[in-house]
Jmol script that loads the backbone (N, CA, C; Angstrom):
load data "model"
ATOM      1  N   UNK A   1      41.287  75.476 -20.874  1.00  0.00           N
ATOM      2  CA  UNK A   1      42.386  74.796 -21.554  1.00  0.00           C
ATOM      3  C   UNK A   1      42.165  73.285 -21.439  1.00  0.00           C
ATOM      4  N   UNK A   2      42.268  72.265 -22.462  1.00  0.00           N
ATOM      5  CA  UNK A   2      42.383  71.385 -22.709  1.00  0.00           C
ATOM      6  C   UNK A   2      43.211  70.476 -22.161  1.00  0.00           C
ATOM      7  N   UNK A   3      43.379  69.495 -21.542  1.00  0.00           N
ATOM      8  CA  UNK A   3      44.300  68.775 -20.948  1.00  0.00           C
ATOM      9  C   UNK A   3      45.018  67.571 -22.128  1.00  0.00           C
ATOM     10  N   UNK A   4      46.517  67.279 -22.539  1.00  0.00           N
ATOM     11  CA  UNK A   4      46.800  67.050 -23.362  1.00  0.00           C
ATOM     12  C   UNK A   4      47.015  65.808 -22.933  1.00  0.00           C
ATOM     13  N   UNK A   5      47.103  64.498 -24.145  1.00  0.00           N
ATOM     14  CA  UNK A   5      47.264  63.292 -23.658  1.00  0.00           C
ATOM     15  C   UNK A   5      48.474  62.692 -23.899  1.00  0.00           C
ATOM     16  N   UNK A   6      49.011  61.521 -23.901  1.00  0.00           N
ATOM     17  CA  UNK A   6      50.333  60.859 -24.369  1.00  0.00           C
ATOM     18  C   UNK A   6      50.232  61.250 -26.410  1.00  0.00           C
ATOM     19  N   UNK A   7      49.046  60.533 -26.539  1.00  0.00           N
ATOM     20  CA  UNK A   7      49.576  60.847 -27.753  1.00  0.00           C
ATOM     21  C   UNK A   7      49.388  62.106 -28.432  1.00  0.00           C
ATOM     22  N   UNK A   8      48.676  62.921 -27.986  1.00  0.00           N
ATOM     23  CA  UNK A   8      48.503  64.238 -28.276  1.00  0.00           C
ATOM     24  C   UNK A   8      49.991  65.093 -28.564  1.00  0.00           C
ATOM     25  N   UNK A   9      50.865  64.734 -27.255  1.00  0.00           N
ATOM     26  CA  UNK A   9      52.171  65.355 -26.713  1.00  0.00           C
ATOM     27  C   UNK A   9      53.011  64.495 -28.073  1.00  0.00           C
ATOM     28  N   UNK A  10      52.653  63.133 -28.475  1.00  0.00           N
ATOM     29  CA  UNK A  10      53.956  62.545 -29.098  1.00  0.00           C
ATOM     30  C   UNK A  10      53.936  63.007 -30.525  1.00  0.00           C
ATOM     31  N   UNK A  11      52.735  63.515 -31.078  1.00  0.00           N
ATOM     32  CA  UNK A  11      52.372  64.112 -32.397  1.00  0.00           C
ATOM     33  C   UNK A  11      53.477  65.408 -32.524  1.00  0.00           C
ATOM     34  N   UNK A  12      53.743  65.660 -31.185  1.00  0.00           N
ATOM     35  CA  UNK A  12      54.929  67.174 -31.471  1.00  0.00           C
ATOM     36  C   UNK A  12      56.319  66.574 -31.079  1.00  0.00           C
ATOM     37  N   UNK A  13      56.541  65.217 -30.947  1.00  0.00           N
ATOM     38  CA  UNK A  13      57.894  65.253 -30.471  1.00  0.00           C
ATOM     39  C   UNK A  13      58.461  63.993 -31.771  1.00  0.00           C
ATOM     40  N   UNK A  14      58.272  64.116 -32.726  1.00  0.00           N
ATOM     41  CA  UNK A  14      58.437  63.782 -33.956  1.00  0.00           C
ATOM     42  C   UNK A  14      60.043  63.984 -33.971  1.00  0.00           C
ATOM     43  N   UNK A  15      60.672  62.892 -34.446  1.00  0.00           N
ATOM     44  CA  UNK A  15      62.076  63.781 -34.636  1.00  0.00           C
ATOM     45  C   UNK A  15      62.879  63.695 -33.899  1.00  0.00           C
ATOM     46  N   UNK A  16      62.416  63.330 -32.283  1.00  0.00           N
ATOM     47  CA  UNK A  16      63.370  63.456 -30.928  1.00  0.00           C
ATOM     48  C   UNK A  16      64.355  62.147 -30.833  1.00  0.00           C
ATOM     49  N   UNK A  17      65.784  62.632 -30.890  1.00  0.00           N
ATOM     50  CA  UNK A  17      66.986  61.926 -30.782  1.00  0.00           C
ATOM     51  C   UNK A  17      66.995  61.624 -29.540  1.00  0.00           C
ATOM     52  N   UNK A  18      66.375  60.389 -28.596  1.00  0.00           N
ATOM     53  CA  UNK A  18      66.753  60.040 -27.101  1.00  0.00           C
ATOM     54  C   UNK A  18      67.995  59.750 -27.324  1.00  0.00           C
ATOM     55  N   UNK A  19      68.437  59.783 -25.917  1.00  0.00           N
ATOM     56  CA  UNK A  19      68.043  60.589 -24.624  1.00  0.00           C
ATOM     57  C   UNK A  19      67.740  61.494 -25.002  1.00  0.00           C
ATOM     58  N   UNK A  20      67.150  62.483 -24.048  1.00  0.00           N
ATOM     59  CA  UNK A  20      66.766  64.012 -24.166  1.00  0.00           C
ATOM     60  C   UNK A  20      66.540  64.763 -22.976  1.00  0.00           C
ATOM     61  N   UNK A  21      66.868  65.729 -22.715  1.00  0.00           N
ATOM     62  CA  UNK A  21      66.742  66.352 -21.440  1.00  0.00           C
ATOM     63  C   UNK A  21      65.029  66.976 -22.073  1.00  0.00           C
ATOM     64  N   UNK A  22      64.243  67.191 -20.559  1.00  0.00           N
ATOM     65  CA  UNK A  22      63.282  68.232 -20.702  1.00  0.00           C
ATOM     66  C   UNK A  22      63.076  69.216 -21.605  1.00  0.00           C
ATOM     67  N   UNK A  23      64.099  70.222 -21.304  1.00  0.00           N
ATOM     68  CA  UNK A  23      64.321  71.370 -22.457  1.00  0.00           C
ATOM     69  C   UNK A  23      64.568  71.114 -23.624  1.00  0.00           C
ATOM     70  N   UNK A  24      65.241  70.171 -24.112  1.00  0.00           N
ATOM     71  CA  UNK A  24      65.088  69.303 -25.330  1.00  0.00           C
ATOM     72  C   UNK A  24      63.658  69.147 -25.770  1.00  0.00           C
ATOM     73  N   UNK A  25      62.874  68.121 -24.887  1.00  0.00           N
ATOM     74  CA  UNK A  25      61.872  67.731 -25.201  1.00  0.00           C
ATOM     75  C   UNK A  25      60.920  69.329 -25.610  1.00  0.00           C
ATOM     76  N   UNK A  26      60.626  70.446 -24.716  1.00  0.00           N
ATOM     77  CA  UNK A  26      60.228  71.028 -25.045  1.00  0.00           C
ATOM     78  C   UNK A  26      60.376  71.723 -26.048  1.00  0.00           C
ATOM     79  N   UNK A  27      61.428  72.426 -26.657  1.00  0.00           N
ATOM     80  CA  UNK A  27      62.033  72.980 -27.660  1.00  0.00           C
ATOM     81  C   UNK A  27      61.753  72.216 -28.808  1.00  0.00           C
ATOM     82  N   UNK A  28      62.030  70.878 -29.163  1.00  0.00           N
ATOM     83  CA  UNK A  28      61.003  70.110 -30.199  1.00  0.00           C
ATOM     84  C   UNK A  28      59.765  70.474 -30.560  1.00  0.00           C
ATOM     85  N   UNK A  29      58.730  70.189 -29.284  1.00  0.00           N
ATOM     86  CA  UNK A  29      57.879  70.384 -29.453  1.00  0.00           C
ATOM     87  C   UNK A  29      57.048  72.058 -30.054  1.00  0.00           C
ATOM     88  N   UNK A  30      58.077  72.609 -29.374  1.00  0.00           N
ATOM     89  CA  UNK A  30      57.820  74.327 -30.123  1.00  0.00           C
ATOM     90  C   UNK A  30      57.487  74.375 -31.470  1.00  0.00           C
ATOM     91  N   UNK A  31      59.604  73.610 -31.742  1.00  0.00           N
ATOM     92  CA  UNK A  31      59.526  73.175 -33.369  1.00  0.00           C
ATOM     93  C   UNK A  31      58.913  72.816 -34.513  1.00  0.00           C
ATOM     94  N   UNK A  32      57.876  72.120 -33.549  1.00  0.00           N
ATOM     95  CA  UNK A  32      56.922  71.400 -34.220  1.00  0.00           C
ATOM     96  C   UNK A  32      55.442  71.633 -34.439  1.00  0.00           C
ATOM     97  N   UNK A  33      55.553  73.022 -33.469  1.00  0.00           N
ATOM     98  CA  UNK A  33      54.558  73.798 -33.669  1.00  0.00           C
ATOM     99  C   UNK A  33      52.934  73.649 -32.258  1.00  0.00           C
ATOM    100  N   UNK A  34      53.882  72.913 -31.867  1.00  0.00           N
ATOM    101  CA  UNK A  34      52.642  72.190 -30.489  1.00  0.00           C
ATOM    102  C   UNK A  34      51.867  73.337 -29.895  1.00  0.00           C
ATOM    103  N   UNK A  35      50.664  73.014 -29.865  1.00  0.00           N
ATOM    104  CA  UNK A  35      50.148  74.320 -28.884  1.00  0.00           C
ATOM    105  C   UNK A  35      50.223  74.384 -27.204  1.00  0.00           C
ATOM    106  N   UNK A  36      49.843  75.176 -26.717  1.00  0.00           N
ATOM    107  CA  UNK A  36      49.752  76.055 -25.090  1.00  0.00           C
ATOM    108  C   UNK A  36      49.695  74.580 -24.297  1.00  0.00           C
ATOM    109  N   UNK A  37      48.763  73.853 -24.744  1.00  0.00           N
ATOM    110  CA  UNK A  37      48.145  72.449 -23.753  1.00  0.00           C
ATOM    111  C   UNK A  37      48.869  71.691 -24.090  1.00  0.00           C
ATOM    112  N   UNK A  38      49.584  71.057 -25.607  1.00  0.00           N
ATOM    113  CA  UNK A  38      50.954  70.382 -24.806  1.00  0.00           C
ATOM    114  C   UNK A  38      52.351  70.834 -24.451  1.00  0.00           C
ATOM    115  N   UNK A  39      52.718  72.189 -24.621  1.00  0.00           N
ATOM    116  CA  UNK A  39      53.807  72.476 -23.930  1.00  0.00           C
ATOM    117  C   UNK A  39      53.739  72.732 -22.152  1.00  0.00           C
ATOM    118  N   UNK A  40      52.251  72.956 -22.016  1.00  0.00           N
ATOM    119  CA  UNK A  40      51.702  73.223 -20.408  1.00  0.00           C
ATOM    120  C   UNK A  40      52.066  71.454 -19.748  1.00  0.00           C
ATOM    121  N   UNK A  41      51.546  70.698 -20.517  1.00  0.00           N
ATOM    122  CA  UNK A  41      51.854  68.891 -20.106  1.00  0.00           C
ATOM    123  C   UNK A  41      53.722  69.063 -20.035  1.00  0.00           C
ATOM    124  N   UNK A  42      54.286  69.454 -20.873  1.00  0.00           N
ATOM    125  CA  UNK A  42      56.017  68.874 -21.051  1.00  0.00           C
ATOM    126  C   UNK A  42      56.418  69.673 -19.997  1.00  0.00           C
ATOM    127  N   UNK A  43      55.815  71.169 -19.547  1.00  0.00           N
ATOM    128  CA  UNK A  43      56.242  72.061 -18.640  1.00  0.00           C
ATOM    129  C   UNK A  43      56.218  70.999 -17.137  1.00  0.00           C
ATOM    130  N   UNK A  44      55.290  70.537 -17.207  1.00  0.00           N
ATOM    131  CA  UNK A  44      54.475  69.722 -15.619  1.00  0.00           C
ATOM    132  C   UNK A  44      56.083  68.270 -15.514  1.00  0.00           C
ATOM    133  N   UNK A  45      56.312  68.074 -16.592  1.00  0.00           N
ATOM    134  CA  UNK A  45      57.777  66.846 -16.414  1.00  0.00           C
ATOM    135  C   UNK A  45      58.496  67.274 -15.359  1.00  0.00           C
ATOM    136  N   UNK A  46      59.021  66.301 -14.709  1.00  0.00           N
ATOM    137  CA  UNK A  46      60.060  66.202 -14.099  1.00  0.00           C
ATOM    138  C   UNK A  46      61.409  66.419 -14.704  1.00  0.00           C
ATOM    139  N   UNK A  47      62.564  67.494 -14.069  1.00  0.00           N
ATOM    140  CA  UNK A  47      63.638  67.744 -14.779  1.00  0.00           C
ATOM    141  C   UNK A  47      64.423  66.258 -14.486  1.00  0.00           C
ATOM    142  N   UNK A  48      64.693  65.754 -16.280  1.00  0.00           N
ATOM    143  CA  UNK A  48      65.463  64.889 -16.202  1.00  0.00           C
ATOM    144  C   UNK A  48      65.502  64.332 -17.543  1.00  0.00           C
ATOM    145  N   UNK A  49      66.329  63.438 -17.498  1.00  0.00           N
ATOM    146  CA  UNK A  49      66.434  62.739 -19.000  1.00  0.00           C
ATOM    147  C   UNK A  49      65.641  61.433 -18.933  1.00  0.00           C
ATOM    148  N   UNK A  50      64.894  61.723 -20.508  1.00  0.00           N
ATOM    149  CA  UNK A  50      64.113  60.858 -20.831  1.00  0.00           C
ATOM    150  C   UNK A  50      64.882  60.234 -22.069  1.00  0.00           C
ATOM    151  N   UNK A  51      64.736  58.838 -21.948  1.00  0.00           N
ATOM    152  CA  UNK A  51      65.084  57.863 -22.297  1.00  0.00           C
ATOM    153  C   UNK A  51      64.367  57.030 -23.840  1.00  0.00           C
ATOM    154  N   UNK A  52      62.877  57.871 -24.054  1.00  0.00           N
ATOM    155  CA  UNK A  52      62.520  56.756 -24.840  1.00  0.00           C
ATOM    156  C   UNK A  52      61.267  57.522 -24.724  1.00  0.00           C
ATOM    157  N   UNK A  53      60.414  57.319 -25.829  1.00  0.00           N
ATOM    158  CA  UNK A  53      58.603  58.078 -26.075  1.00  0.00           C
ATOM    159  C   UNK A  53      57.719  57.417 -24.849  1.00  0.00           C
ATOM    160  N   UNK A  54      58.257  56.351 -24.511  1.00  0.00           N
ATOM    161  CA  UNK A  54      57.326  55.571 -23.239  1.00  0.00           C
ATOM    162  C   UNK A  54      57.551  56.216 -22.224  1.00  0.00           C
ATOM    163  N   UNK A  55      59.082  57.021 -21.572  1.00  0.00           N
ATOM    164  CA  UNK A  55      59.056  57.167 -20.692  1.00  0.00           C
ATOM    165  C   UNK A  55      58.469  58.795 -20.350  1.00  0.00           C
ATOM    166  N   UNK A  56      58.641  59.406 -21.189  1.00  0.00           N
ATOM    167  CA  UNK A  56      57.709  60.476 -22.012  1.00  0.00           C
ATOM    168  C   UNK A  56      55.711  60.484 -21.459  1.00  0.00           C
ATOM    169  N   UNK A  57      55.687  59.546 -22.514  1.00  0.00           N
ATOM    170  CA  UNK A  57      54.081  59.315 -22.334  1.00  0.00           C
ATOM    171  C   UNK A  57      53.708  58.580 -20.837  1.00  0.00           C
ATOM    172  N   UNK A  58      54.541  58.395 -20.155  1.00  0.00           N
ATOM    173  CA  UNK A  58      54.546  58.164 -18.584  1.00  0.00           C
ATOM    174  C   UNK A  58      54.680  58.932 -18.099  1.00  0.00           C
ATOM    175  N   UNK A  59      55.895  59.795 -18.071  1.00  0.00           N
ATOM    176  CA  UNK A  59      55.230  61.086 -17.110  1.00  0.00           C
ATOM    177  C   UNK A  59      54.059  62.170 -17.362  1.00  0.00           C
ATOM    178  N   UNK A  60      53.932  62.065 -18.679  1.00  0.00           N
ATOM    179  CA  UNK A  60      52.265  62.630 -19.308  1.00  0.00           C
ATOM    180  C   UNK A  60      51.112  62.201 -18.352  1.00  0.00           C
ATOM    181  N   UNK A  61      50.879  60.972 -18.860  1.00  0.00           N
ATOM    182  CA  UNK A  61      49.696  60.038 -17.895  1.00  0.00           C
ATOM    183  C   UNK A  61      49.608  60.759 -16.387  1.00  0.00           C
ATOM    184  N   UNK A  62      51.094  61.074 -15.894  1.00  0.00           N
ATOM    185  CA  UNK A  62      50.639  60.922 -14.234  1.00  0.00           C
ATOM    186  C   UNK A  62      50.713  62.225 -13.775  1.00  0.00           C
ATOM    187  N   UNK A  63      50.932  63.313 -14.591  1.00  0.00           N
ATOM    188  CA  UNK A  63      51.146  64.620 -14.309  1.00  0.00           C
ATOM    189  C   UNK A  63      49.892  65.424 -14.114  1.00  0.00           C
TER     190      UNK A  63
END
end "model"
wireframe off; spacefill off
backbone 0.3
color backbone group
């Protein structure tokens, strides 16, 4: 499996009304059709609300 990157992950979160909880974020990304390697990256987040695609593609980077 492929390890997914910031922008890899932001190509599926198209659309996202911040704030957003996790499950939010993931459920988008379903929506949007994302495959196994970036819902495996949104799975690895910390439960919490994200604020903004930066803070997003930050917990990507360090996960």
């Amino acid at each position: 499996m492929s390890q997914s990157n910031p922008i890899q992950v932001q190509k599926y979160l198209s659309g996202v009304d911040y704030p957003v909880t996790k499950r939010q974020l993931l459920d988008k990304a379903r929506d949007n059709g994302a495959g196994e390697d970036v819902l495996a990256a949104l799975e690895k987040l910390p439960e919490r609300d994200y604020n903004g695609p930066n803070a997003v593609s930050a917990e990507v980077s360090n996960a």
